[in-house]
Structure formats: C-alpha cells, structure tokens
KEBA-889276 format. One record per residue (C-alpha): residue in three letters; y, x, z. Coordinates in steps of 0.001 Angstrom, whole numbers, plus 500000, padded with zeros to 6 digits. Example, Ala and Ser with C-alpha at 12.3 -4.5 7.8 and 13.67 -1.06 7.14 Angstrom:
2
ALA495500512300507800
SER498940513670507140
% end
This chain:
277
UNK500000500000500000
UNK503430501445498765
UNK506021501344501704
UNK508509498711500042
UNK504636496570500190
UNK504212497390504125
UNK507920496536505150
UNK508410493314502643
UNK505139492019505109
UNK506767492578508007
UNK508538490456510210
UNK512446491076509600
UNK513215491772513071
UNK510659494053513415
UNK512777496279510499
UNK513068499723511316
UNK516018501877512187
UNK517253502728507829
UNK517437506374508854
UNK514505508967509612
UNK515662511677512335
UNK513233514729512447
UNK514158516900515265
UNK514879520700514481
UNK516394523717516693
UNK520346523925515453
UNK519871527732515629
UNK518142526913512479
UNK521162526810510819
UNK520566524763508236
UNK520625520697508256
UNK518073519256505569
UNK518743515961504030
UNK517038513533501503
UNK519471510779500616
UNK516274509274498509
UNK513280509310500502
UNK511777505880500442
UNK511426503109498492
UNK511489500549500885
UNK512988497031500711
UNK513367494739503890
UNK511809491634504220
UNK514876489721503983
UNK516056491367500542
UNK512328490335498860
UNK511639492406495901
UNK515094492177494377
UNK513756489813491952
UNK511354493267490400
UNK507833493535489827
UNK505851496149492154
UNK505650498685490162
UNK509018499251489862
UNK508924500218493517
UNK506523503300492387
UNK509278504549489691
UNK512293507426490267
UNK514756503936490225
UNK513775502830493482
UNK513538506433495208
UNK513045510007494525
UNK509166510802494053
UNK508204513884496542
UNK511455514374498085
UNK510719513290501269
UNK507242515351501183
UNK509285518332500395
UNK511713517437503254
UNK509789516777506060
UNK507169520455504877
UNK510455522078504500
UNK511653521185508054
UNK508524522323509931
UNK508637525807508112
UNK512115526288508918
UNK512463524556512293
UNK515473522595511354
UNK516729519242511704
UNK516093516708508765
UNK517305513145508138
UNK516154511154505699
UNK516885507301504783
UNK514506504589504865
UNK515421502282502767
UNK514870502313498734
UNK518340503665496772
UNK518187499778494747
UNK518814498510498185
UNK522417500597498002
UNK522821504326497173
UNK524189506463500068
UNK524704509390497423
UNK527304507415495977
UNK530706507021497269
UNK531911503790498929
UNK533956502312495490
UNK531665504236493013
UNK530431501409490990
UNK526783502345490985
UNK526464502224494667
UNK524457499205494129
UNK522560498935491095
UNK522674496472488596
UNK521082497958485932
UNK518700501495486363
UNK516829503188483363
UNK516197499945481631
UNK515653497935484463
UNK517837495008485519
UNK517818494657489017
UNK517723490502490014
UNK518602490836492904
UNK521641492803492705
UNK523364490841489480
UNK524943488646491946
UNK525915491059494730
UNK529896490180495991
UNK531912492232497737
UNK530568490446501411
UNK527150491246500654
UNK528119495353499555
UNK529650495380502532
UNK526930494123504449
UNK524853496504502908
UNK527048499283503409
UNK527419498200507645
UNK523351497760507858
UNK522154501120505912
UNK525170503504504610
UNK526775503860507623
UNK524208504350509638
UNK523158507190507206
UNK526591508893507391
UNK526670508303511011
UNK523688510324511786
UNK524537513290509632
UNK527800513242511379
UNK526160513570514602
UNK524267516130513918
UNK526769518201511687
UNK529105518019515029
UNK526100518854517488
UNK525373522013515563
UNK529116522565515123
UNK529449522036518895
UNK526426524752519777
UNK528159527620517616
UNK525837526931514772
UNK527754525576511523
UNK524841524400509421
UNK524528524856505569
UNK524031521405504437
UNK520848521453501917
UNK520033518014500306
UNK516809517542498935
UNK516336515277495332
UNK513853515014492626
UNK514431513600489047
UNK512129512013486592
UNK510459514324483574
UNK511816512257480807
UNK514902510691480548
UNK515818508052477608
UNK513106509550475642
UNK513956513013476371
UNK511559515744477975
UNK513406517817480463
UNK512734521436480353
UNK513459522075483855
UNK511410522988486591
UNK513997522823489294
UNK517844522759489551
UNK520689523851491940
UNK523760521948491970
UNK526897522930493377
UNK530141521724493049
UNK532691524560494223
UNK531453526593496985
UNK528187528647495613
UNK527550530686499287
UNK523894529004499118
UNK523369527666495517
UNK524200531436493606
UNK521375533039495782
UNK518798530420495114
UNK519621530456491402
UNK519374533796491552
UNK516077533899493765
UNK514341531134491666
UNK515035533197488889
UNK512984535701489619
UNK510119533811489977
UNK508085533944486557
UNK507281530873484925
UNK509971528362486375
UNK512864526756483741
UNK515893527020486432
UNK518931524726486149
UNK522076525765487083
UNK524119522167487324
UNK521130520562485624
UNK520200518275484954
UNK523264516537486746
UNK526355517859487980
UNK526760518568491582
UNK530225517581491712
UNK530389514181492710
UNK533220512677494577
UNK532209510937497545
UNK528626512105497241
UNK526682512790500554
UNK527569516597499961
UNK530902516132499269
UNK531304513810502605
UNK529715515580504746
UNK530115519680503833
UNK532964520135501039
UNK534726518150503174
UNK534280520413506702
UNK533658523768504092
UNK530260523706505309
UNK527486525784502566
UNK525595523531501074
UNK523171523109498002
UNK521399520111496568
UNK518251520748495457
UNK516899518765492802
UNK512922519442491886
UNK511025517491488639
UNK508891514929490021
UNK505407515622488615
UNK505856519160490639
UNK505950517416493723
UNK503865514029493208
UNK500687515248494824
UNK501018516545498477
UNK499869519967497792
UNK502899520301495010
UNK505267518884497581
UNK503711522021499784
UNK503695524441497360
UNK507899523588496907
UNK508479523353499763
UNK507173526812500809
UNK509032528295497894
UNK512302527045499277
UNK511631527768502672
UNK511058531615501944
UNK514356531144499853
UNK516608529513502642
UNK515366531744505680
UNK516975534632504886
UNK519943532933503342
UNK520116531253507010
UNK520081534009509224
UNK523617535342507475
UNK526537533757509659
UNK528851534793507245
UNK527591532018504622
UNK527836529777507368
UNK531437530187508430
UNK533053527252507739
UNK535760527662504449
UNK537607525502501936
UNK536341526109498218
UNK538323523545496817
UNK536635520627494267
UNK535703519949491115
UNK535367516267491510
UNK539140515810490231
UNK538665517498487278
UNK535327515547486304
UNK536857512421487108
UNK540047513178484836
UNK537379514239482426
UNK535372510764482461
% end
C-alpha cells in the first residue's frame, strides 16, 4: 500500500503532524531537508479527483528522496526534516504567490481537485502544511545558530528520467543560486567520479525566489546546496544507499570547514531570472 493509500484510510483526526523531524547532533553542521518526501494525501482532501497511480509518479512527490534523506542523516549524524504530505497537496518549494504552489495542471495531468482551489482554501493549505514546514526549519536553523553551529542548508530532490519526451542525460545535479561555498566542491567532487553525467544548474535552475533555499539560507547567508538525483538511481533502496553514501563522503569533509559555514551575503539571482521570464 502506497502512503497517500494508508493515510486516505485513516480517520482524519488521526492525520499526522505534515512534517517529519529526524533528530541529528547540530555539531553536524549541516541541516538536511527534503521538501518532497511523500506522496501522501489526507483523508479529507480524497484523491484530488486522480487515479492511484498518479500517487506513484514524480507529480505527486520526489521518488527516493526521502530514502536518500533519512540514509544520509544517519551517516552524517545530522538533523533532517522532511514533509509529509504529497507536493499536489501544496508545494512548500514554491514561494507563497508563486502560481504553481498548488497545482492545477502537472506533466499532463490535471489535478481535480485543485481546478477549483480559491484563495480561502490556499490559505488553508498554506496554515495546515507550509507553515508548519517553514516553522520547523526555522527552529532548527536558530537552534544550531544558537549552539555556535551555523548549518549549511542541503536540500535533497530527485527528478524524473524523461521529461516531455526527452531523455535526460544526467545522473545527478547541483543547483545553486549565488553562493557556491558547498555546491562548487560537490560539482567538483562528483566530477571525479567516473561514469556519472554531472549537472551544474541542471536540469533546473537553483535560483528560485521564495524557494525553501532561498527562505531559509540565502536569506540568513547560510551554505547551502540542493541536490537533485534522477529517480531510477534511487528507486530501489539499495540505490537510495548507494547515493546516499556518495554524498555523505562528499559533505563530511565539506562540514568540518567553519569557514564555509560562516554566515555571508552572496547576493541573488532570483531578480534577474524573474526580469528574464
């Protein structure tokens, strides 16, 4: 049974909290995140007018991410957070007036029950699952911040093979929007490694404005990188394993540097890209 199956059989108020806390030691120095790490619908939202097996597909969340997460967090001893709830529900990687924070339409897919949303209802949505998303990340940003520890904020994604008919070459990408302190070493580290396609920005852009990196660490100049792996990789558990390995003998040593750490202003290329568009 898929997990948007076990929770639309559940009672409603027996919903769970919509974010995932895994506890981690903020000498770590690193906060993990995975802003699409289930595919989960509650009770009260139905199926969103969709068959099941759109619940299975990169629309509703990001295949392996939160495999590669949770692996990821154990080998490094660092705190993780990850959201429960499926991205069709409302997309906490958007910003709060990006018009694809709840999706009407995804790779081909109309989305029933989100035609109709209103303002109310986003709003709703944003009260019940967003915030408490961004309210946990803040918590933890400001514990580490509090213990001496600025964390490099490392978000965790996964895309989908083929997009609009297109094979993607990539094995994994590194996006980064103006501060590189994390993302030019694991470019540069993943490039190394024989056999692997590496995108640099690819295959999306990682300056977004209003994006769960740009909220939470361009913001505070925190380091940061998001991490975006191709989903047959990490499908299986022992792909999820073998990423998540790779990455963790990537970030420790980056980790152990304060100096990346240190909290500084790189500036933003969301401007530009939005003056672009």
């Amino acid at each position: 049974m898929s997990a948007s199956a076990a929770l639309k059989s559940a009672d409603p108020a027996l919903e769970p909290h919509p974010v995932e806390i895994l506890e981690g030691t903020l000498e770590s120095g690193i906060l993990l995140l995975c802003d699409h790490a289930s595919n989960a619908v509650p009770p009260d939202l139905g199926d969103l007018g969709l068959p099941a097996g759109e619940f299975e597909r990169h629309i509703a969340y990001d295949i392996g991410a939160a495999a590669v997460t949770r692996s990821l967090a154990r080998r490094l001893d660092a705190p993780a957070i990850l959201t429960r709830f499926s991205r069709l529900v409302i997309d906490p990687n958007r910003g709060r007036d990006d018009p694809t924070l709840v999706m009407r339409l995804s790779d081909g897919a109309v989305v029933p029950g989100n035609a109709k949303v209103d303002e109310a209802e986003i709003q709703r949505r944003i009260e019940r699952f967003y915030d408490p998303y961004d309210a946990a990340i803040s918590d933890a940003v400001h514990k580490a911040m509090a213990s001496g520890h600025p964390p490099a904020i490392v978000t965790v994604h996964s895309f989908t093979p083929v997009w609009r008919g297109w094979p993607r070459p990539w094995h994994v990408g590194i996006l980064w929007d103006a501060d590189d302190r994390y993302a030019r070493p694991l470019l540069e580290g993943l490039a190394a490694e024989k056999g692997l396609v590496v995108g640099d920005n690819e295959p999306y852009d990682g300056a977004l404005a209003g994006d769960t990196v740009d909220r939470h660490a361009t913001i505070r100049g925190l380091a940061n990188a998001l991490i975006e792996i191709r989903q047959d990789l990490i499908a299986s558990d022992e792909g999820a394993e073998e990423w998540a390995e790779r990455f963790a003998r990537l970030l420790k040593p980056l980790a152990t540097r304060s100096e990346l750490r240190k909290p500084a202003i790189f500036g933003t290329r969301t401007r530009e890209r939005l003056r672009q568009h």
